[in-house]
C-alpha beads as a LAMMPS data file, in Angstrom:
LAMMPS data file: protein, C-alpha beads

209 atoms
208 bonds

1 atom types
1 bond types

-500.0 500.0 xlo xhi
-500.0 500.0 ylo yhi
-500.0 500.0 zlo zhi

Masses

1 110.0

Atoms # bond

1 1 1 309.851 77.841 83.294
2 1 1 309.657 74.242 83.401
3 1 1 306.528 72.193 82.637
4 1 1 307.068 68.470 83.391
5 1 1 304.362 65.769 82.937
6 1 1 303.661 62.382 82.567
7 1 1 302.862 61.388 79.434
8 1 1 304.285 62.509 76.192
9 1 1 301.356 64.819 75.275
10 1 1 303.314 67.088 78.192
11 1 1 305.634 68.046 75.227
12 1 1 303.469 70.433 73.631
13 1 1 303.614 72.905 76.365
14 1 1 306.521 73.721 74.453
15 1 1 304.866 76.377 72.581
16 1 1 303.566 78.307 75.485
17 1 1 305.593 81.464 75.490
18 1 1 306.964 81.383 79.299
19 1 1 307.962 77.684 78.996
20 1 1 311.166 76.944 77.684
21 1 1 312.005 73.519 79.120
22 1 1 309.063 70.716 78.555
23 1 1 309.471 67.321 80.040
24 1 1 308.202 64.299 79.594
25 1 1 308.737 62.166 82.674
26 1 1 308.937 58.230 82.039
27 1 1 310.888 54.945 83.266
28 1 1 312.723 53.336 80.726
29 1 1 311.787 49.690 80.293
30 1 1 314.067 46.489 81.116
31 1 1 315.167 46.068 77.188
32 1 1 316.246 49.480 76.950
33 1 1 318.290 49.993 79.968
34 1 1 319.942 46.483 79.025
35 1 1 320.706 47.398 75.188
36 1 1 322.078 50.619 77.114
37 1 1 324.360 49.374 78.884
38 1 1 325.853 46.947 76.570
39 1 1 326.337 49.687 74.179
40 1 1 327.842 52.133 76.361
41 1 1 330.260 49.111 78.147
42 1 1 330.953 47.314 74.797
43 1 1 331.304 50.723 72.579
44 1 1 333.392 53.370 74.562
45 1 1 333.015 56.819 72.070
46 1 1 330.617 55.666 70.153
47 1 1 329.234 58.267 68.360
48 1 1 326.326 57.861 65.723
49 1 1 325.743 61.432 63.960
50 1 1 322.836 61.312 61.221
51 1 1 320.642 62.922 59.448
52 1 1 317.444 61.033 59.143
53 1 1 313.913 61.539 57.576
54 1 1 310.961 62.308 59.567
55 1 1 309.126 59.177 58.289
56 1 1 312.639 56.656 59.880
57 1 1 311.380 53.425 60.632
58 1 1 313.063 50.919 62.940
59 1 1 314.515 49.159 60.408
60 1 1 316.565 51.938 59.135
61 1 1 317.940 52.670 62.604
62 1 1 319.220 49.155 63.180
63 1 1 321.375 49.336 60.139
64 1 1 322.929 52.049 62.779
65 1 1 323.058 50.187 65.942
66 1 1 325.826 47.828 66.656
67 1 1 325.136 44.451 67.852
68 1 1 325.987 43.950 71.320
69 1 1 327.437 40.508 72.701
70 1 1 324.583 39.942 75.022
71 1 1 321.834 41.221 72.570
72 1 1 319.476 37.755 72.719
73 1 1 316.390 38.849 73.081
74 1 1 315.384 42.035 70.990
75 1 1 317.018 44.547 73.283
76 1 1 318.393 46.580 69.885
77 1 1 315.600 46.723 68.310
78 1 1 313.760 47.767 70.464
79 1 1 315.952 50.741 70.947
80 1 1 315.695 51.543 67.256
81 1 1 311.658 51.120 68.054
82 1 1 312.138 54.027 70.853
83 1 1 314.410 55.909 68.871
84 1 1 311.843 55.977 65.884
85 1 1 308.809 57.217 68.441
86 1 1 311.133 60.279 69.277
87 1 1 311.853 60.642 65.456
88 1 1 307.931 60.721 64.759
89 1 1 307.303 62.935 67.750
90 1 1 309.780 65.604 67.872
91 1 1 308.822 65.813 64.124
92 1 1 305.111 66.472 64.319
93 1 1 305.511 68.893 67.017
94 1 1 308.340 71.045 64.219
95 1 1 306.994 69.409 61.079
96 1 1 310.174 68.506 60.188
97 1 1 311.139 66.537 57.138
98 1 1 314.323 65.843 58.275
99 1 1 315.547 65.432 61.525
100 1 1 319.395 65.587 63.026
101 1 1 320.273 62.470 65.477
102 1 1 323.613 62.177 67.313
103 1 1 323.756 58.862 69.955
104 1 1 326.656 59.415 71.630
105 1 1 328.819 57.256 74.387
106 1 1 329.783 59.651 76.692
107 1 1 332.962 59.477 79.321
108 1 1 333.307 63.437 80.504
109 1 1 331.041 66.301 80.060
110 1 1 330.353 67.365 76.592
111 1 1 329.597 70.687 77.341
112 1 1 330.623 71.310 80.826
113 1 1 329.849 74.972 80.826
114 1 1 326.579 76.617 81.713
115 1 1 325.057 77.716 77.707
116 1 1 322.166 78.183 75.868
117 1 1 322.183 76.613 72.379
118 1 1 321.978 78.639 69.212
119 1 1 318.887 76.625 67.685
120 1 1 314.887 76.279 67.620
121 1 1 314.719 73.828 69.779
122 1 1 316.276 70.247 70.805
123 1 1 315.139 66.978 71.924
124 1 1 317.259 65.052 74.486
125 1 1 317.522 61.858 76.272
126 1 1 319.769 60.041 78.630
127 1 1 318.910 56.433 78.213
128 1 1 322.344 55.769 80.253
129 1 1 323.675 57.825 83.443
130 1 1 322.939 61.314 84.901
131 1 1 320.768 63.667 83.272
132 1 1 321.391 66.892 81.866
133 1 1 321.512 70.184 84.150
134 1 1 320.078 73.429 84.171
135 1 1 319.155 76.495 86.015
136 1 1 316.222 78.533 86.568
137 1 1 315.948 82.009 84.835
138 1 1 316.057 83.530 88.217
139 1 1 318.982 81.532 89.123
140 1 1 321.202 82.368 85.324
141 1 1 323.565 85.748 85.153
142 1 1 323.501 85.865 81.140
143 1 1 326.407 87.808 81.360
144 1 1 328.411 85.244 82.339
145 1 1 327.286 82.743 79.993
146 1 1 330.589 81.846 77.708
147 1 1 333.158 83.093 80.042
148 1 1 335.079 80.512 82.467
149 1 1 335.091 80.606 86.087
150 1 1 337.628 83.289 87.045
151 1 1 337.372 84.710 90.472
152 1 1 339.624 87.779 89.518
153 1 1 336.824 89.521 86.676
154 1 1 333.711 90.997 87.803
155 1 1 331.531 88.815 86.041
156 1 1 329.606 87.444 88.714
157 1 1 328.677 83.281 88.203
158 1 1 325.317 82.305 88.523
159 1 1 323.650 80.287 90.965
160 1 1 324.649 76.961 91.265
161 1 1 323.075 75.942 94.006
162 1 1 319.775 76.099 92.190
163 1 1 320.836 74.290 89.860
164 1 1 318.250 71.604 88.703
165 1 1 318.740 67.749 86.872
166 1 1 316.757 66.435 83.927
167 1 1 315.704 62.377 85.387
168 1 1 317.181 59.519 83.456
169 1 1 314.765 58.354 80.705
170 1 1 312.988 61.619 80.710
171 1 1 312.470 63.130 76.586
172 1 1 312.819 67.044 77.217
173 1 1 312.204 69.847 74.611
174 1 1 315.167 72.454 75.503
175 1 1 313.621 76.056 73.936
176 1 1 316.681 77.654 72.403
177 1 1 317.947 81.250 71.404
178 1 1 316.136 81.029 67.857
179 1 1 312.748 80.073 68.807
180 1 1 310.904 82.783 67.280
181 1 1 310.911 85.953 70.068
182 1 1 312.949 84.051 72.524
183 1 1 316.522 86.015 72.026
184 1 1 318.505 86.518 75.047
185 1 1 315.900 84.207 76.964
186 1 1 317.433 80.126 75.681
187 1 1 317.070 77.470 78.823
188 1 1 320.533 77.735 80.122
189 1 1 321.781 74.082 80.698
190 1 1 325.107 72.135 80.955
191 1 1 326.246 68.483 80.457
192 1 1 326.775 66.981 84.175
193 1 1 330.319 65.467 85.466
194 1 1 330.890 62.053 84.725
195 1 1 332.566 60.110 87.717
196 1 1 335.549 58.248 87.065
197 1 1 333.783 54.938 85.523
198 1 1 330.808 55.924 84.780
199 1 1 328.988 56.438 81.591
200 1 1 326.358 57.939 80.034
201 1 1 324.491 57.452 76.587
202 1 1 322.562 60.526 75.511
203 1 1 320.374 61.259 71.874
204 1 1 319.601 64.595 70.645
205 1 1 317.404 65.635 68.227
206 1 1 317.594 69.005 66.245
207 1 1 316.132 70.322 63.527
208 1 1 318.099 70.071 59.661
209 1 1 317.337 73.253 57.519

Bonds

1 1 1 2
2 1 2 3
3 1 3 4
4 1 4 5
5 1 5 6
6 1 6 7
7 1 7 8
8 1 8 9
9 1 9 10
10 1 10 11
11 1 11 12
12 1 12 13
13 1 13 14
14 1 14 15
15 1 15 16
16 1 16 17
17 1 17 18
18 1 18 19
19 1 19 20
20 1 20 21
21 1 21 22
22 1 22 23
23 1 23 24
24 1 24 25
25 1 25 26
26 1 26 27
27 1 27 28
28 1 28 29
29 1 29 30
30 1 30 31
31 1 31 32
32 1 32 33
33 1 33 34
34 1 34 35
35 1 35 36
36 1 36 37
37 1 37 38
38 1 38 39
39 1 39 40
40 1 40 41
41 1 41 42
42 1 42 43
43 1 43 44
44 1 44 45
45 1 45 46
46 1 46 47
47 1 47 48
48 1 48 49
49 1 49 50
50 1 50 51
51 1 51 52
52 1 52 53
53 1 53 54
54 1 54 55
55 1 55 56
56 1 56 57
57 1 57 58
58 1 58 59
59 1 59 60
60 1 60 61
61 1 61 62
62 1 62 63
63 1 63 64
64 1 64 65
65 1 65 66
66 1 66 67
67 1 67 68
68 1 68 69
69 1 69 70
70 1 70 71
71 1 71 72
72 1 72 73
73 1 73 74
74 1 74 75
75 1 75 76
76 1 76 77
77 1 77 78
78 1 78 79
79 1 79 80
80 1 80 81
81 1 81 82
82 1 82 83
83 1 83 84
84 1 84 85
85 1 85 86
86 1 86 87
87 1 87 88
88 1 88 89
89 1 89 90
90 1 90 91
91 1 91 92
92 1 92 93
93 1 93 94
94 1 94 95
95 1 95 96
96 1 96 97
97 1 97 98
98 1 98 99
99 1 99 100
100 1 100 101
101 1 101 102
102 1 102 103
103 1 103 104
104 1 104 105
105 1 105 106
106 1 106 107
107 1 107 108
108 1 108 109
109 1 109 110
110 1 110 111
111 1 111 112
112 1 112 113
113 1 113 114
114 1 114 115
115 1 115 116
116 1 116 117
117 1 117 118
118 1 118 119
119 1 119 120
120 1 120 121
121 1 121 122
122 1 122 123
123 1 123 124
124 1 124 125
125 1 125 126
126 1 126 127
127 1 127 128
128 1 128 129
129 1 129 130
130 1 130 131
131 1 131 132
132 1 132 133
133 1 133 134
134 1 134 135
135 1 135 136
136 1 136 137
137 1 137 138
138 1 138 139
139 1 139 140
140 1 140 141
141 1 141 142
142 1 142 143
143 1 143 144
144 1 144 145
145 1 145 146
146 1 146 147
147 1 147 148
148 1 148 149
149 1 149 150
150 1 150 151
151 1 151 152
152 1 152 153
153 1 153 154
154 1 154 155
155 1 155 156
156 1 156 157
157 1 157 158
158 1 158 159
159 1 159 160
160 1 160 161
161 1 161 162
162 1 162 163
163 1 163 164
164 1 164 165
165 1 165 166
166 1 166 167
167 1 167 168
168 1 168 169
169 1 169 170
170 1 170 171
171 1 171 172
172 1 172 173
173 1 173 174
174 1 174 175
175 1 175 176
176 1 176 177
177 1 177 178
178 1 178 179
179 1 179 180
180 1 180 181
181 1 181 182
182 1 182 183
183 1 183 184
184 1 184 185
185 1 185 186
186 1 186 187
187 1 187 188
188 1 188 189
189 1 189 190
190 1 190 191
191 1 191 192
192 1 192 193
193 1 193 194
194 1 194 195
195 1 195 196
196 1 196 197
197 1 197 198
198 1 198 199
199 1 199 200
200 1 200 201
201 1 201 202
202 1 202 203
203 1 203 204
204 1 204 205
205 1 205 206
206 1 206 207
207 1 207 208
208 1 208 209
């Protein structure tokens, strides 16, 4: 089930036991979208993957940001000042010490497929293009999950045409296959097609043992 809210204290529905999808629903500011953008337009596969303390502070992050050409008025940092409140909240909610962050530039699907993910939980935001996708439990055949579309196998796809869209700019909580009890019950989601042209610039968050 999905619980989506307004604010960010909408996130800690995450630990009722028939949600597994929490969202907090918000409209990125001017400075973000713009430092967005640039990034994505200016840094085609870029790809930061780091592992990062709970306590990050802005300043850290910008050693990680590249400086965009049209970057006059704050726009990275504050970026690296959102970044850090995601940091902070996804580790409160875990009380993590250290947190995993991959910012990635994104031209095609990462994970095109229908999955769940073999974690506690993750954190994910598209500050650039089309959200990520998933389906309702009564829309998911687990027993395809894995297996490509093949119209000759009796493995029977799931329904697509229930398939539902994370908004742009919204921070979600995606409840995976090692949340304590929830085996065989992970939100089943799936990066969406990129057009020809089009970018998008996601961040995850997940947990470092």
């Amino acid at each position: 089930m999905l619980w989506s809210a307004p604010s960010p204290d909408g996130l800690s529905a995450i630990y009722s036991d028939h949600v597994n999808l929490a969202e907090w629903r918000r409209d990125l500011p001017l400075p973000l979208l713009n430092y967005a953008y640039d990034l994505a337009h200016q840094f085609p596969g870029y790809t930061l993957q780091q592992q990062l303390p709970a306590s990050v502070d802005e300043a850290q992050l910008l050693t990680h940001l590249p400086v965009t050409d049209k970057d006059h008025d704050g726009h990275r940092l504050n970026f690296a000042r959102d970044l850090c409140v995601l940091c902070d909240m996804y580790a409160c909610l875990f009380d993590l010490e250290v947190i995993g962050l991959r910012l990635s530039v994104l031209n095609k699907a990462m994970c095109p497929r229908f999955h769940v993910d073999q974690i506690v939980c993750r954190m994910i935001c598209t500050y650039l293009g089309e959200g990520t996708e998933w389906l309702p439990e009564h829309a998911v055949n687990r027993q395809a999950l894995g297996h490509a579309h093949n119209s000759e196998t009796s493995v029977q796809t799931h329904r697509e045409a229930e398939t539902q869209q994370l908004a742009h700019g919204s921070v979600a909580l995606l409840k995976g296959e090692k949340w304590p009890g929830n085996a065989g019950r992970g939100i089943v989601h799936r990066s969406p097609a990129v057009a020809s042209g089009q970018t998008r610039l996601v961040v995850t968050l997940d947990p470092v043992a």
